[in-house]
C-alpha positions as protocol buffer text, in pm:
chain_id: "A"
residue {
  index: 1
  type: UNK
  ca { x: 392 y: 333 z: -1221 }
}
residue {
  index: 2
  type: UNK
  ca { x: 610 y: 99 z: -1019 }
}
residue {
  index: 3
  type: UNK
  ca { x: 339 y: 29 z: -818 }
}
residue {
  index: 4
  type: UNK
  ca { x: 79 y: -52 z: -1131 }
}
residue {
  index: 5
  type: UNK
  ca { x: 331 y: -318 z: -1321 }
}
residue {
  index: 6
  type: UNK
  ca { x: 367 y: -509 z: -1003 }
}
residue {
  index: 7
  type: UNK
  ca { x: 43 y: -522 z: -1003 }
}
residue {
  index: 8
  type: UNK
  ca { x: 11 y: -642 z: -1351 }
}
residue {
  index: 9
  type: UNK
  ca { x: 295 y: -873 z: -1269 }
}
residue {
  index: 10
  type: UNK
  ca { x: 60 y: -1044 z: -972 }
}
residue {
  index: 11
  type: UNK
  ca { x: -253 y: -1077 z: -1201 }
}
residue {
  index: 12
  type: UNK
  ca { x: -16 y: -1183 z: -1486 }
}
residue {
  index: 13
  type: UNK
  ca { x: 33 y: -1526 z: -1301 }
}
residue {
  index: 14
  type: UNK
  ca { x: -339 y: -1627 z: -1367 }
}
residue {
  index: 15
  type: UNK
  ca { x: -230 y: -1687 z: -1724 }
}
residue {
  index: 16
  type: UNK
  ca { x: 70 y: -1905 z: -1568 }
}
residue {
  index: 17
  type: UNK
  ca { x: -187 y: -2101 z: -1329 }
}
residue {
  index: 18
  type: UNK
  ca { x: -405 y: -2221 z: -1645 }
}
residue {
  index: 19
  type: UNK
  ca { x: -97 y: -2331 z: -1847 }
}
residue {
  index: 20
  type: UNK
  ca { x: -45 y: -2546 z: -1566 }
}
residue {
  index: 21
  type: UNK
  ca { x: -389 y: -2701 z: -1548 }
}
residue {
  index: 22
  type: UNK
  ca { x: -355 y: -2763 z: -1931 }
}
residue {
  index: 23
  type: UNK
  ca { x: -30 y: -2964 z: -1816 }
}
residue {
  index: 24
  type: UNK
  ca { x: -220 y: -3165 z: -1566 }
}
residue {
  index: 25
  type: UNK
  ca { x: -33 y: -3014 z: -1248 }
}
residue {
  index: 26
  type: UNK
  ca { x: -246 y: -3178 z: -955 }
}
residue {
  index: 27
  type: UNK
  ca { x: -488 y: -2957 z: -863 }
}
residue {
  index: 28
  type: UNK
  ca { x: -412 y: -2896 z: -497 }
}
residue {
  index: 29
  type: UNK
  ca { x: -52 y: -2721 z: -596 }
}
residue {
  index: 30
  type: UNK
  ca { x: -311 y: -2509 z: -831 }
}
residue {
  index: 31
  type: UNK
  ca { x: -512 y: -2394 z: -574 }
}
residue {
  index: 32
  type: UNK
  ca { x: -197 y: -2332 z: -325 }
}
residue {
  index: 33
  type: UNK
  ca { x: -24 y: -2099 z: -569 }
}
residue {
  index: 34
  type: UNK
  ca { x: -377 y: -1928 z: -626 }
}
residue {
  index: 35
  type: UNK
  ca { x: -398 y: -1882 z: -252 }
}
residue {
  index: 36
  type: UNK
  ca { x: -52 y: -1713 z: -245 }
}
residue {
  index: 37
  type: UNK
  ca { x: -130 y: -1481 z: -566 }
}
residue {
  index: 38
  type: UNK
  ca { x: -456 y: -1354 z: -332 }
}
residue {
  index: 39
  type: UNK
  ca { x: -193 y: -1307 z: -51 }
}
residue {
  index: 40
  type: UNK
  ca { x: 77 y: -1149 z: -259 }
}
residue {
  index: 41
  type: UNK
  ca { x: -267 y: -851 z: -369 }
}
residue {
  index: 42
  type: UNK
  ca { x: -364 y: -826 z: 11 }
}
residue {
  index: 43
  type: UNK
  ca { x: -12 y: -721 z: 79 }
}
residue {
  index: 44
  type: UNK
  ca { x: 26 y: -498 z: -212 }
}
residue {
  index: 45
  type: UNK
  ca { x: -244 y: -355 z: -122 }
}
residue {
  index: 46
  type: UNK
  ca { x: -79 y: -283 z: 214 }
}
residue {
  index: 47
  type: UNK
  ca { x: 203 y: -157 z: 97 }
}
residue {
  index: 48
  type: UNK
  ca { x: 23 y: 76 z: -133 }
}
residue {
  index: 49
  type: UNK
  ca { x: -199 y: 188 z: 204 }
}
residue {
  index: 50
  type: UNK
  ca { x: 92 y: 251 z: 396 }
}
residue {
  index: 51
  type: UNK
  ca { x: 301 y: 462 z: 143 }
}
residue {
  index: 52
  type: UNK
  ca { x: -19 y: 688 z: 125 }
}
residue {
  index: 53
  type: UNK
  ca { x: -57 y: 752 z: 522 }
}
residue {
  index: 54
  type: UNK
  ca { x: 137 y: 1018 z: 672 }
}
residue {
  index: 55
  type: UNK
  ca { x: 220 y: 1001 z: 1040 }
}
residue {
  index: 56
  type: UNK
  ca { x: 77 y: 1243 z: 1263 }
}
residue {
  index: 57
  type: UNK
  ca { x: 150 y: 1528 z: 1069 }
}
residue {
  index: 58
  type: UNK
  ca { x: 66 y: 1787 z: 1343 }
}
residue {
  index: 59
  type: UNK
  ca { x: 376 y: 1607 z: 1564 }
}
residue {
  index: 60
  type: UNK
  ca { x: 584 y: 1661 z: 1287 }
}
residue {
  index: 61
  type: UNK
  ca { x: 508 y: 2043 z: 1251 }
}
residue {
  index: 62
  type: UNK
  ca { x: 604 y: 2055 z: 1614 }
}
residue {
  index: 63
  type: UNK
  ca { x: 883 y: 1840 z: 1608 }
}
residue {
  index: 64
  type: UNK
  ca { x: 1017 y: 2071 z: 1302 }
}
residue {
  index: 65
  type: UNK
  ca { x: 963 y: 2394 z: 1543 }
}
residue {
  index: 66
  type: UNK
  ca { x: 1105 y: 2255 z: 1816 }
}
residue {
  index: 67
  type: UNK
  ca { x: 1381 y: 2178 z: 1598 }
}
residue {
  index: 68
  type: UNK
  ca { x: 1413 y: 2567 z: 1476 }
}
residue {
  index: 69
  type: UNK
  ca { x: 1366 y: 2708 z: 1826 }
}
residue {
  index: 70
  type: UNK
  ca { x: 1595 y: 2523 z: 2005 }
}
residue {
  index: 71
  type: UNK
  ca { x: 1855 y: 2609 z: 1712 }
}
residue {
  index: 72
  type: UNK
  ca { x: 1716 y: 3006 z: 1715 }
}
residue {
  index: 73
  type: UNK
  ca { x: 1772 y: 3010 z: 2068 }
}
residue {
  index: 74
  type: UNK
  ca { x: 2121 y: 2850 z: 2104 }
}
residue {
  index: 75
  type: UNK
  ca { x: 2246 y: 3072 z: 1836 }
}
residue {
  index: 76
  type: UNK
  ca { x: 2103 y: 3373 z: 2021 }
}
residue {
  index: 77
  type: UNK
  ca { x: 2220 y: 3277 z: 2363 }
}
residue {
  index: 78
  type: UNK
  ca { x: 2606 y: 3424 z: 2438 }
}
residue {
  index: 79
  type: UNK
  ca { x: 2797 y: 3071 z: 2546 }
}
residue {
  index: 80
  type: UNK
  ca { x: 3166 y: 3072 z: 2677 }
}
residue {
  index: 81
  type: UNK
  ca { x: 3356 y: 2985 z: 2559 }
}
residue {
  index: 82
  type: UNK
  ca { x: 3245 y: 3031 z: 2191 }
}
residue {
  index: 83
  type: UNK
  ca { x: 3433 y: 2716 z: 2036 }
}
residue {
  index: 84
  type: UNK
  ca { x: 3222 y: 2490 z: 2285 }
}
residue {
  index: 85
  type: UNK
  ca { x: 2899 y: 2648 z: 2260 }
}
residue {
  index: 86
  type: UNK
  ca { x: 2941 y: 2631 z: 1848 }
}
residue {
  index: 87
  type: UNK
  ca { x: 3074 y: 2303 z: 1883 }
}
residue {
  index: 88
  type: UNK
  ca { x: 2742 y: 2187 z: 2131 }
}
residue {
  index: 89
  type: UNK
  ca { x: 2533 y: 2377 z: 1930 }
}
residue {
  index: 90
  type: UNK
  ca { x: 2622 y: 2209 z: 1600 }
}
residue {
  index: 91
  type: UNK
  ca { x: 2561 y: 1892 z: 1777 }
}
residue {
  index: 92
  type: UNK
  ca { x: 2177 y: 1949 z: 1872 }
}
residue {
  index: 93
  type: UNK
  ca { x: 2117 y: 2082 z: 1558 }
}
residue {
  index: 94
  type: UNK
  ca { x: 2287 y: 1773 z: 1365 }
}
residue {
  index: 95
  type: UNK
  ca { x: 2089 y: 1527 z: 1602 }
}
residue {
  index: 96
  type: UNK
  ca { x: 1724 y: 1761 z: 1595 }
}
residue {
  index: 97
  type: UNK
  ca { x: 1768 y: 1736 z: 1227 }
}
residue {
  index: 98
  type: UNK
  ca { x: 1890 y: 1367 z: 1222 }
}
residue {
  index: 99
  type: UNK
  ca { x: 1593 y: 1260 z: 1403 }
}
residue {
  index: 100
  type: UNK
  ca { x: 1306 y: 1432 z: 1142 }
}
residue {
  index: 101
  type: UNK
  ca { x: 1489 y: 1300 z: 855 }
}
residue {
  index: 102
  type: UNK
  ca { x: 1402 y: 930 z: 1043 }
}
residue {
  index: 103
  type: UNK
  ca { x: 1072 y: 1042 z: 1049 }
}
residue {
  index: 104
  type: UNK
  ca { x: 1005 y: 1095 z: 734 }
}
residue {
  index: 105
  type: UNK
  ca { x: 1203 y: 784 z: 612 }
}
residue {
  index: 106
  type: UNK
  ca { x: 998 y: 616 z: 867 }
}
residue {
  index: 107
  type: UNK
  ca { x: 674 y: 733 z: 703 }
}
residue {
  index: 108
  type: UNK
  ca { x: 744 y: 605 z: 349 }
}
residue {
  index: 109
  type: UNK
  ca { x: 1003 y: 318 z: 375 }
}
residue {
  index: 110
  type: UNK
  ca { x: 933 y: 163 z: 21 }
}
residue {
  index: 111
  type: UNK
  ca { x: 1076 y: 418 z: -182 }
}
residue {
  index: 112
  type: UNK
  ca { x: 1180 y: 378 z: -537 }
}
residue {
  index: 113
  type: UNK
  ca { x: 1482 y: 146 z: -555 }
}
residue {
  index: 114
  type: UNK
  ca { x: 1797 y: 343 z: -501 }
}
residue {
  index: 115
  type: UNK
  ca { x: 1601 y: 634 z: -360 }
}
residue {
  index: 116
  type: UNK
  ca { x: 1790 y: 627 z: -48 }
}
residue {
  index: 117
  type: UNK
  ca { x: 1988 y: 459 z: 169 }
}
residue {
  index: 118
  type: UNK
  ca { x: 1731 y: 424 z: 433 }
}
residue {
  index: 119
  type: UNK
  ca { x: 1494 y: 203 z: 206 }
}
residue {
  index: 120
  type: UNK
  ca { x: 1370 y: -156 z: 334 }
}
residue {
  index: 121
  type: UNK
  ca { x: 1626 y: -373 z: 149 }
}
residue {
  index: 122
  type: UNK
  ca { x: 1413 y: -649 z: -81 }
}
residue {
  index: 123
  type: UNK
  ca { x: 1768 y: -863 z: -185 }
}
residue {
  index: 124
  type: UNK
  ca { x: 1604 y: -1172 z: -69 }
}
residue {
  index: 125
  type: UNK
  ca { x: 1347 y: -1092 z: -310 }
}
residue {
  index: 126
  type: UNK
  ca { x: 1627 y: -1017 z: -610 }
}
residue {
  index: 127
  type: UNK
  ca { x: 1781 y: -1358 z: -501 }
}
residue {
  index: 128
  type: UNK
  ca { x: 1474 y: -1545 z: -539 }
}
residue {
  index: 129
  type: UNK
  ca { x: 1378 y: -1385 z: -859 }
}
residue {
  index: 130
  type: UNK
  ca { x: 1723 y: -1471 z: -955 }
}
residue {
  index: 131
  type: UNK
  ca { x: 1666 y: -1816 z: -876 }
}
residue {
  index: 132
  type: UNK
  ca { x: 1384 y: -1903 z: -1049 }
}
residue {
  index: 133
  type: UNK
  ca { x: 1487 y: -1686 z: -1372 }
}
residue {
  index: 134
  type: UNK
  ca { x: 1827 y: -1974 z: -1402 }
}
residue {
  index: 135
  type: UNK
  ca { x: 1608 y: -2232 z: -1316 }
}
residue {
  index: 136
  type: UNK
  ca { x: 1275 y: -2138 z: -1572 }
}
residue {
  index: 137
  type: UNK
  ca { x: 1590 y: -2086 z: -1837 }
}
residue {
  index: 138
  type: UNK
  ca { x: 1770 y: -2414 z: -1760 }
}
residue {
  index: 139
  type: UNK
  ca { x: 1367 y: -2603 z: -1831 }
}
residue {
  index: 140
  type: UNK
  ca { x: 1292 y: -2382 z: -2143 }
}
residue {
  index: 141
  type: UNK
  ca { x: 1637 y: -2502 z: -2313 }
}
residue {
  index: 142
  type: UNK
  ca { x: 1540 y: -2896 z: -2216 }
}
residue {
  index: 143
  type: UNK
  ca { x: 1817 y: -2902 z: -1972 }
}
């Protein structure tokens, strides 16, 4: 749904680009921001593309039973003395596991905002919305 009212959003500006020709904005700055709006869909569409693909997903079944068979095997194999081997063993296992929960954070990195703490940070995006929000509001009340 996220996905679907930023898309709205994007088409939404049309409306804004023929207010502005009714208010005799030069042309040229018309046909900029139009060029922009058609750049803004071609990376949306990206984005969408790229949240859909999943990586090699053979290499990550492997990667996961690597993961499990190195850990079945350590825990199987009689280490001395038994505080270091639990102590080495918990470390492979914490950095095996580390390293597929990358990979799938790697494989989806726009995830719904506060989804995790991994995401692809878009505060120069908040900023800029920010921005223009005080600015449109300072215009609209003739200041």
């Amino acid at each position: 749904s996220g996905n679907r009212e930023t898309h709205h959003h994007v088409f939404a500006l049309g409306e804004f680009f023929a207010q502005m020709e009714k208010a005799e904005v030069p042309p040229n700055y018309i046909v900029k921001l139009k060029q922009e709006q058609a750049q803004l869909v071609r990376n949306l569409f990206r984005v969408n593309y790229i949240q859909t693909i999943r990586f090699i997903p053979s290499a990550f079944f492997l990667a996961k039973s690597v993961l499990h068979g190195t850990i079945g095997l350590l825990l199987l194999t009689a280490l001395e003395p038994f505080s270091t081997s639990f102590v080495a063993v918990g470390l492979i296992a914490f950095i095996f596991i580390y390293i597929l929960r990358l990979i799938e954070v790697i494989s989806t990195p726009f995830h719904p905002k506060g989804s995790t703490q991994d995401d692809i940070s878009l505060f120069q995006v908040d900023l800029t919305a920010e921005h223009l929000k005080r600015h449109t509001g300072h215009a609209e009340n003739g200041h």
